[in-house]
Residue frames relative to the residue before (quaternion, step in Angstrom):
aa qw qx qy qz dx dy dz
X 1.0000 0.0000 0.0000 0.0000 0.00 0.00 0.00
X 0.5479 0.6960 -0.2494 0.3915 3.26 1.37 -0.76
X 0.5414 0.6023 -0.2231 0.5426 3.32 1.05 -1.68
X 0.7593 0.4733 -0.1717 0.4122 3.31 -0.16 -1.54
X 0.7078 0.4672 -0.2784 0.4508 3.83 0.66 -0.58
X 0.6508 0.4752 -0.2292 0.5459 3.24 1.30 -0.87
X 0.5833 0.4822 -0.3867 0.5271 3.70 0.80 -0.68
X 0.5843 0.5354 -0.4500 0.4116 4.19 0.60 -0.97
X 0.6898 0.4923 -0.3368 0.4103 3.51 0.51 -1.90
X 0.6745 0.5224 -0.3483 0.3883 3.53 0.42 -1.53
X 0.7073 0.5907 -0.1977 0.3343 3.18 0.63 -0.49
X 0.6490 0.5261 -0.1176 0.5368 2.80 1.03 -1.22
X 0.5915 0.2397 -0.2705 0.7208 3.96 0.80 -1.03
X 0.5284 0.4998 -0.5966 0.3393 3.90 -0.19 1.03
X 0.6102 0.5669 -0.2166 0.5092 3.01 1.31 -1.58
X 0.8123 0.2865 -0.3031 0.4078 3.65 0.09 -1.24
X 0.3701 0.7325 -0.3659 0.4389 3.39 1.36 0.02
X 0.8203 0.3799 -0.0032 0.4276 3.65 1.00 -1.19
X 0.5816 0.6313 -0.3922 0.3307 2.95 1.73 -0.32
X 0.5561 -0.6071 0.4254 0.3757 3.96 -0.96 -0.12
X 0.8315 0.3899 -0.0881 0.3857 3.23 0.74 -0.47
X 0.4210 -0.8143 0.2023 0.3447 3.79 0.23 0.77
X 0.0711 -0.9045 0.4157 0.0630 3.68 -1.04 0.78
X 0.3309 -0.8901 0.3104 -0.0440 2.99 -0.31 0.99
X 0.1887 0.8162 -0.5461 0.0060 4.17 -0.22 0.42
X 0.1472 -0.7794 0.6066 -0.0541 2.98 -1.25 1.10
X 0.4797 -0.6869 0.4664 0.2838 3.50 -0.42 1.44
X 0.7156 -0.4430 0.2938 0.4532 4.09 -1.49 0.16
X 0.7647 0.1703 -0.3884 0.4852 3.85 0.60 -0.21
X 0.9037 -0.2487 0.2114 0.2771 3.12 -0.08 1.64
X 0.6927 0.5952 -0.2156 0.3455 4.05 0.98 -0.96
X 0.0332 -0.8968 0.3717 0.2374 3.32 0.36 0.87
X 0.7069 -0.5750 0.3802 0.1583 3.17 -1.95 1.37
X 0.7675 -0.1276 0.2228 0.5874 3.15 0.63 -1.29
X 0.1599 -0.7293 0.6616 0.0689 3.74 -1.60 1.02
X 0.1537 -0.7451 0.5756 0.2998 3.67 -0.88 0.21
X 0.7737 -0.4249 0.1587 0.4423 3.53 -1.56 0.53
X 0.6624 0.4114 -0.3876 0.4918 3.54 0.98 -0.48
X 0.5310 0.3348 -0.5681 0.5321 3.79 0.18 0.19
X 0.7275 0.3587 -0.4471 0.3770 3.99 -0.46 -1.01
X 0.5713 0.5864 -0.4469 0.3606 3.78 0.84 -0.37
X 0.7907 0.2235 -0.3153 0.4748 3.21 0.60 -1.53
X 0.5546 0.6408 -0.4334 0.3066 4.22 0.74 -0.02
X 0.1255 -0.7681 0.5007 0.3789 3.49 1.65 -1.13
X 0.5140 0.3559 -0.6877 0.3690 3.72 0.17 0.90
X 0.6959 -0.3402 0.5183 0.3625 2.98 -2.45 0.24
X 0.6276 -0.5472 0.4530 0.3186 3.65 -1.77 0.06
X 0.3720 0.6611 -0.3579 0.5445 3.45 1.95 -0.43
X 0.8069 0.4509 -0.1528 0.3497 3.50 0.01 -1.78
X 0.4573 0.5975 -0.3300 0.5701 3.74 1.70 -1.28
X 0.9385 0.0247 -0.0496 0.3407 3.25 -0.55 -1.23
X 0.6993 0.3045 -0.4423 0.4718 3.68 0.36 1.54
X 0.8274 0.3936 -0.2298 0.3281 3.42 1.06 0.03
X 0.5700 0.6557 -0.1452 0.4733 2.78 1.94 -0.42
X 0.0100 0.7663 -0.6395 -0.0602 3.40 -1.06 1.12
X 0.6172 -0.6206 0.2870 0.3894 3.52 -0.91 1.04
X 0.5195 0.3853 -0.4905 0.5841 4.32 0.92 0.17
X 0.5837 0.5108 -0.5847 0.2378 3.43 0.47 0.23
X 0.6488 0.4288 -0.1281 0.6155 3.77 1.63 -0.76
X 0.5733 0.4414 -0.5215 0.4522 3.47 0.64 0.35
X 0.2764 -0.6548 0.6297 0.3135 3.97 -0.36 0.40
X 0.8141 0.3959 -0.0835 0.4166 4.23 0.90 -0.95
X 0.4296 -0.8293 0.3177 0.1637 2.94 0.35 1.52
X 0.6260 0.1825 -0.3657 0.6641 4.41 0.77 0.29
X 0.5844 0.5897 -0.5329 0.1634 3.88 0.22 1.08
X 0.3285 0.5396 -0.4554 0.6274 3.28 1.93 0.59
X 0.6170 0.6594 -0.3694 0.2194 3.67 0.54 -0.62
X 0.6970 0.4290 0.0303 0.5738 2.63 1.07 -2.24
X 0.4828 0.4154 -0.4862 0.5983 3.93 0.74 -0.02
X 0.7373 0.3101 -0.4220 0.4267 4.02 -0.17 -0.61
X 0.4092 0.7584 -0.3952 0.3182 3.58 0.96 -0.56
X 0.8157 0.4701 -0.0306 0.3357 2.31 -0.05 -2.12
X 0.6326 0.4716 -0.3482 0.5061 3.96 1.44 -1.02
X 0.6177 0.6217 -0.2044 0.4361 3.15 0.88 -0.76
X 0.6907 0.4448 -0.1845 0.5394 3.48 0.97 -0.47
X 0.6851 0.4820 -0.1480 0.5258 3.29 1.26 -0.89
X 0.4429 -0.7719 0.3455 0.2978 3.54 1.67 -0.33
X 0.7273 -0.1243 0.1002 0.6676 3.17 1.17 1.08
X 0.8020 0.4588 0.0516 0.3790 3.16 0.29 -1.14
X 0.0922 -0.6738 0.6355 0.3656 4.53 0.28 0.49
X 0.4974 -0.6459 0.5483 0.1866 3.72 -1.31 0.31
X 0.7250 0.2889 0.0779 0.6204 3.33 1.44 -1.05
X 0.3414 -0.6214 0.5876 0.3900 4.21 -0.33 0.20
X 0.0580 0.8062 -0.5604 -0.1805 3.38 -0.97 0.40
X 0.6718 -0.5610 0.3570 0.3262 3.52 -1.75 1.03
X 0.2122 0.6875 -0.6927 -0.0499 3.12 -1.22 0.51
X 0.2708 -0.7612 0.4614 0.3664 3.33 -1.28 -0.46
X 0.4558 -0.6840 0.4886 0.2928 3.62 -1.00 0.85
X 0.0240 0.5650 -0.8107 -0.1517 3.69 -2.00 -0.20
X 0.5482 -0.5958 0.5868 -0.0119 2.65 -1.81 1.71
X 0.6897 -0.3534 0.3744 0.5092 3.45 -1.45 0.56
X 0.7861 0.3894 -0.2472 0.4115 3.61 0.66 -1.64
X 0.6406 -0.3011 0.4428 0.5504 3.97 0.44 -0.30
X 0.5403 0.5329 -0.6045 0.2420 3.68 -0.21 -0.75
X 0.4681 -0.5098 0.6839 0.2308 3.27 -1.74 0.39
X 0.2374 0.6332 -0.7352 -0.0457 3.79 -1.16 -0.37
X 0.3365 -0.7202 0.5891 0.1449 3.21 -1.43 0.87
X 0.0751 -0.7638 0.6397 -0.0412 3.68 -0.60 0.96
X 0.3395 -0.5446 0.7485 0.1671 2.64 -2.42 0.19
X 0.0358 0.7333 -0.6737 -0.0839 3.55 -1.15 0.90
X 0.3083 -0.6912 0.5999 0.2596 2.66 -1.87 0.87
X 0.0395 -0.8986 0.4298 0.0794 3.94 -0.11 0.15
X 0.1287 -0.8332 0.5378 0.0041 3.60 -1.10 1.10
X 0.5036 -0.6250 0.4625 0.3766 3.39 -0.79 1.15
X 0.0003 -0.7652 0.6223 0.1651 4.08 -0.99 -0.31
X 0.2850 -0.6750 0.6735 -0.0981 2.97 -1.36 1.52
X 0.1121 -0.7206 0.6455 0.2269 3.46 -0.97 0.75
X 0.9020 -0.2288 0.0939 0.3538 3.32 -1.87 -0.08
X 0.5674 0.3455 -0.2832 0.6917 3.99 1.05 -0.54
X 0.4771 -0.6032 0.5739 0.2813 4.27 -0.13 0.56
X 0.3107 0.7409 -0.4664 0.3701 3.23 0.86 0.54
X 0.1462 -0.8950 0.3903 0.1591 3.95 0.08 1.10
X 0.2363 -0.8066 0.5407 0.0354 3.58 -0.90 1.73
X 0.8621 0.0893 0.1709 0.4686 3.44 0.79 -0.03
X 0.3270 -0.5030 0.7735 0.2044 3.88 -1.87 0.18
X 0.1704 -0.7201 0.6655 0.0975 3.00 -1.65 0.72
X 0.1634 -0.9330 0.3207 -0.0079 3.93 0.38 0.64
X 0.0589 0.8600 -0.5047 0.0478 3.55 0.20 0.99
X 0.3324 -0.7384 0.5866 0.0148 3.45 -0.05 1.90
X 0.1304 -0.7017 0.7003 0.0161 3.25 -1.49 1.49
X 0.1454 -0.8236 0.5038 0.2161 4.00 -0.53 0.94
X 0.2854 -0.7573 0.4278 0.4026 3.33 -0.34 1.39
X 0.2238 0.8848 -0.3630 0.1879 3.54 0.01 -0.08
X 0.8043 0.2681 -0.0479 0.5281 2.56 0.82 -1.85
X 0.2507 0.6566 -0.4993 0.5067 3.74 1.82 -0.04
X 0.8677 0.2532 -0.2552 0.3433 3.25 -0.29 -1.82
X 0.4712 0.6543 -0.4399 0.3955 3.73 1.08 0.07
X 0.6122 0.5028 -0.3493 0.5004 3.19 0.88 -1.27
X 0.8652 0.3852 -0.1453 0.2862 3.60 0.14 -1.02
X 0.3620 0.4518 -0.3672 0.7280 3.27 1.80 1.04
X 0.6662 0.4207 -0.4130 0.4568 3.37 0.50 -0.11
X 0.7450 0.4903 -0.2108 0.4001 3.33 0.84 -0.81
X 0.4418 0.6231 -0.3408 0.5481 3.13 1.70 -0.46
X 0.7823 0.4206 -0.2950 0.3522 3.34 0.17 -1.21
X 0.5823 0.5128 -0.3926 0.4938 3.64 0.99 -0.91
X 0.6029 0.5493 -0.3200 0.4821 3.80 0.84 -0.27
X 0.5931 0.3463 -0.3630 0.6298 3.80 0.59 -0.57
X 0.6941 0.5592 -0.4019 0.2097 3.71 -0.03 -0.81
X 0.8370 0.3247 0.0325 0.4393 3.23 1.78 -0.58
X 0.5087 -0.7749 0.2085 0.3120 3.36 0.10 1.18
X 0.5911 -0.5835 0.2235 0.5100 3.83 -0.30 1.00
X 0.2501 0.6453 -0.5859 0.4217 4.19 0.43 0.23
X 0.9485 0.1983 0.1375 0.2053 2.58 -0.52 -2.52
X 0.4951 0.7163 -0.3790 0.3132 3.26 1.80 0.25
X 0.5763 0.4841 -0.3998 0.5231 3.52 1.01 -0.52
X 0.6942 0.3811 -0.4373 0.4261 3.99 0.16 -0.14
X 0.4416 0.6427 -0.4379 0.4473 3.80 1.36 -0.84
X 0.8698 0.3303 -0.1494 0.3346 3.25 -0.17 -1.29
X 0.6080 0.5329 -0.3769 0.4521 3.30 1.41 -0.41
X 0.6881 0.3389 -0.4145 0.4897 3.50 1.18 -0.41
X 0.5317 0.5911 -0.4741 0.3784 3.72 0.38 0.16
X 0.6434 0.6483 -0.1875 0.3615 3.65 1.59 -0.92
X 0.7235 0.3681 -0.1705 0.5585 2.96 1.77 -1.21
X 0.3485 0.6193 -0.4974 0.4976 3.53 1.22 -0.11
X 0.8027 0.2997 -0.2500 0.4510 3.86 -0.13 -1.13
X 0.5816 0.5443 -0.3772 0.4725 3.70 1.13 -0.51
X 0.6252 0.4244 -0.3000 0.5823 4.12 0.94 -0.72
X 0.7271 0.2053 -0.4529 0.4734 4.05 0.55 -0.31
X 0.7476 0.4075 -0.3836 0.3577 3.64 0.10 0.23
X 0.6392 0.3906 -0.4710 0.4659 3.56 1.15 -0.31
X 0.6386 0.4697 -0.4588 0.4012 3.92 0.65 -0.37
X 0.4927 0.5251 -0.4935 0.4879 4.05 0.49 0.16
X 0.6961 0.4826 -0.2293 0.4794 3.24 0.42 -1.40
X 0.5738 0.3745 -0.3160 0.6562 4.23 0.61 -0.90
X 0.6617 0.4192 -0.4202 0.4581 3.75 -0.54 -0.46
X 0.6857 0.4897 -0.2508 0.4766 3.94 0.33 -1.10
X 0.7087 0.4697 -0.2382 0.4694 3.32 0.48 -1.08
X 0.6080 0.5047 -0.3026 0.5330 3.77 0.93 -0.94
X 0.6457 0.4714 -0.4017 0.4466 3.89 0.61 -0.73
X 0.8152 0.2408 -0.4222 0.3149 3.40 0.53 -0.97
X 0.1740 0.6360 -0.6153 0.4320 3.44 1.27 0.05
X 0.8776 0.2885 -0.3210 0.2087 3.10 -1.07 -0.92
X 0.5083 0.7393 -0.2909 0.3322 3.22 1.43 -1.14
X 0.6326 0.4800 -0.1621 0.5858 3.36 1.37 -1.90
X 0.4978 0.6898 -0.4376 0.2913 3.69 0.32 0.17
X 0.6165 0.5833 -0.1981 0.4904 3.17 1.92 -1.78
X 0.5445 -0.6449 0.5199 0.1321 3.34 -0.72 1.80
X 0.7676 0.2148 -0.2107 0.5658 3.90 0.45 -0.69
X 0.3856 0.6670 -0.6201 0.1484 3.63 0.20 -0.02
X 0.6040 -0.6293 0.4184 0.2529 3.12 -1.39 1.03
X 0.6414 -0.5896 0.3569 0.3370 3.70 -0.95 1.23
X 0.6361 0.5615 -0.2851 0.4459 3.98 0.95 -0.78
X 0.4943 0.7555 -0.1651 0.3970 3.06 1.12 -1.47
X 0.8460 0.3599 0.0044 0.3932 2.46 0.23 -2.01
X 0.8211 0.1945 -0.2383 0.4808 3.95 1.20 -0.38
X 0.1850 0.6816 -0.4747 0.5252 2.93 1.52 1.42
X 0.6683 0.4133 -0.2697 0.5566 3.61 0.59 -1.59
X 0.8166 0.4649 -0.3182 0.1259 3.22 0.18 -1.45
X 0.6078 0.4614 -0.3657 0.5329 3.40 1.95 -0.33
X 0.4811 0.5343 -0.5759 0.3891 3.32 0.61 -0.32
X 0.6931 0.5189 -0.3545 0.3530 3.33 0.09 -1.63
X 0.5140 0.7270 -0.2039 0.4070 3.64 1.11 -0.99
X 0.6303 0.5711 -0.0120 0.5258 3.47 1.26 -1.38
X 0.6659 0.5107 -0.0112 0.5437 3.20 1.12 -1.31
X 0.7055 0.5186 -0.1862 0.4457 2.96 1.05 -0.82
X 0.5972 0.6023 -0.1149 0.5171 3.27 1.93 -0.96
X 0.6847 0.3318 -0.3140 0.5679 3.29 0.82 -0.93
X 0.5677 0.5918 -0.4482 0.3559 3.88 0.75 -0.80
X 0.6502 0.4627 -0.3850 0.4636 3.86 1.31 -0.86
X 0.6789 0.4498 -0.4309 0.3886 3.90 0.76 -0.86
X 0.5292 0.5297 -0.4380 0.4976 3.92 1.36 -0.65
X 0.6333 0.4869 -0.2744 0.5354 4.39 0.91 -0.49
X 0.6772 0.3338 -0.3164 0.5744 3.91 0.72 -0.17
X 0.5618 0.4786 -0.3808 0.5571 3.87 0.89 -0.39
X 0.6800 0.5370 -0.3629 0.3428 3.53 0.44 -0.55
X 0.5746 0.5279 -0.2534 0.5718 3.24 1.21 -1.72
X 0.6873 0.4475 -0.4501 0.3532 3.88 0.01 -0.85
X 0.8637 -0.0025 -0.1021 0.4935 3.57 0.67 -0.64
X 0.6261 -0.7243 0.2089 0.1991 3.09 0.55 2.22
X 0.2963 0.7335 -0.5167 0.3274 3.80 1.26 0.67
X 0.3859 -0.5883 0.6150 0.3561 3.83 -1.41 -0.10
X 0.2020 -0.8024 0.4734 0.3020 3.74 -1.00 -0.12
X 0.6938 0.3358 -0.1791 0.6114 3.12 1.57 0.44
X 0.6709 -0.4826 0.2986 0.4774 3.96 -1.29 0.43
């Protein structure tokens, strides 16, 4: 049973390890538990500093945006319904405006341990969409709607195959007949999460009529 518990966890910090985008959990007063490399990337602390020194007003730059993130799960029944805006502050000062999506977490007795928090940096939206601009100027008005359409699916295939690859692990994970009851609705909201961002990566596609896969 042992074997098997250790192989979930290991697993599991693999997966959130791999994901693009940054996640975050913070226990009920607020202290957060654990960050993967994309959250300490886009925060600039070490994984040391993320997940023993950090309380969540430390990364809000706006003091009722820890609020309105619990709010909002809490309204939504566990669950934010909508991503909501906040802005961040880096190790260095920087601002960064995000979207979070955010889930209440309950362990095996419904017994709440926590928010689970997947930070979206808008940035890289507005990055994406300067890129696409530019592949447009680069090409005379013919050839600009195919330019940009391959440049669209290029970023749709590196973000929907992370996302498919994640999702398939915890599949499997949830397969393990003894897996421990936490464990197990740990994965299953992550996976849940995943599942969300995989639909906004499926409406981005449809908007500019690209595949995100072979």
């Amino acid at each position: 049973m042992g074997g098997v518990l250790d192989n979930a966890q290991q697993n599991l910090t693999s997966l959130l390890d791999m994901l693009p985008v940054a996640v975050l959990f913070a226990d009920t007063r607020g202290r957060i538990s654990f960050g993967n490399p994309a959250a300490c990337a886009l925060l600039g602390f070490s994984t040391i500093e993320v997940q023993t020194l950090l309380h969540v007003s430390d990364i809000y730059h706006r003091a009722d945006d820890a609020r309105r993130v619990l709010k909002a799960a809490r309204d939504g029944g566990g669950l934010s319904a909508t991503p909501v805006d906040v802005v961040l502050r880096s190790r260095s000062g920087e601002l960064i405006a995000a979207k979070v999506h955010v889930r209440i977490v309950f362990d095996a007795a419904g017994t709440v341990t926590g928010t689970m928090g997947v930070l979206v940096d808008q940035r890289q939206l507005g990055e994406l969409g300067r890129r696409l601009e530019d592949a447009a100027a680069q090409v005379i008005s013919s050839e600009r709607r195919s330019a940009v359409v391959k440049v669209a699916g290029m970023v749709a295939h590196d973000v929907s195959q992370p996302l498919m690859a994640a999702m398939g692990t915890i599949e499997l994970i949830l397969l393990h007949k003894n897996l421990d009851a936490k464990i197990s609705t740990r994965l299953a909201r992550t996976y849940e999460q995943l599942e969300r961002l995989r639909g906004i990566m499926t409406d981005f596609v449809k908007v500019t009529g690209t595949r995100s896969g072979p």
